[in-house]
C-alpha positions in Angstrom: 0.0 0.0 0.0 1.1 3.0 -0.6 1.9 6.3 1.9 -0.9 7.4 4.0 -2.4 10.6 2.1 -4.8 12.9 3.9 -8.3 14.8 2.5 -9.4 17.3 4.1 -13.3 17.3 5.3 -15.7 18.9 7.3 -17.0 17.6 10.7 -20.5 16.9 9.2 -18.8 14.9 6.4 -16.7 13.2 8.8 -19.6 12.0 10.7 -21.7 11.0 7.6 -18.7 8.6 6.6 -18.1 7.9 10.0 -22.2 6.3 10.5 -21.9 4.9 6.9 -18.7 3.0 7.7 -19.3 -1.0 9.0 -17.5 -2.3 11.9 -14.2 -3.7 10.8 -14.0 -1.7 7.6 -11.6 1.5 6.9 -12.6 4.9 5.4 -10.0 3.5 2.6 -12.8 0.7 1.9 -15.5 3.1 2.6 -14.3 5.7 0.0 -13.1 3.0 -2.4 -16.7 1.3 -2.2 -18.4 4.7 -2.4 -16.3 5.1 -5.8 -17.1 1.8 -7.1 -20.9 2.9 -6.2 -20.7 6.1 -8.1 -19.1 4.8 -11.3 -21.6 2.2 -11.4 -24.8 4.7 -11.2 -22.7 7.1 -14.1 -22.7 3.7 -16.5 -26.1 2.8 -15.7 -27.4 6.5 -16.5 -24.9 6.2 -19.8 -26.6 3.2 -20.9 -30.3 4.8 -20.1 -29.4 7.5 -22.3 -28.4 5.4 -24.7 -31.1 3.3 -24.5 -33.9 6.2 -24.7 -31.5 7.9 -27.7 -32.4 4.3 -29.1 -35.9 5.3 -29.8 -35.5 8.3 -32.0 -33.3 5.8 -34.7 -35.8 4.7 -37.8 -34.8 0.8 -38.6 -33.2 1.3 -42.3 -36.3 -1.6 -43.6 -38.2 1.7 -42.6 -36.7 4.3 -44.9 
């Protein structure tokens, strides 16, 4: 692992991460799960854009 880096954050957002946190598990897994968690929801709204983009196309049989 590499050296220990720190990020600055407020007391509130201390606590939130603090009461999201399981027993056992570091903020390192916390904020690498919270990651995981948020690049996830980006590729699922990706692929609903693409998806609803996927109606306005005319099957070429159709021209």
């Amino acid at each position: 692992m590499s050296a220990d880096k720190r990020i600055p954050v407020t007391e509130e957002t201390h606590k939130t991460l603090h009461d999201l946190k399981e027993p056992g598990q570091t903020y390192d897994d916390l904020l690498t799960e919270l990651a995981q968690l948020r690049r996830r929801q980006e590729l699922a709204a990706r692929f609903e854009e693409m998806d609803e983009s996927r109606e306005k196309f005319v099957p070429l049989d159709d021209v």
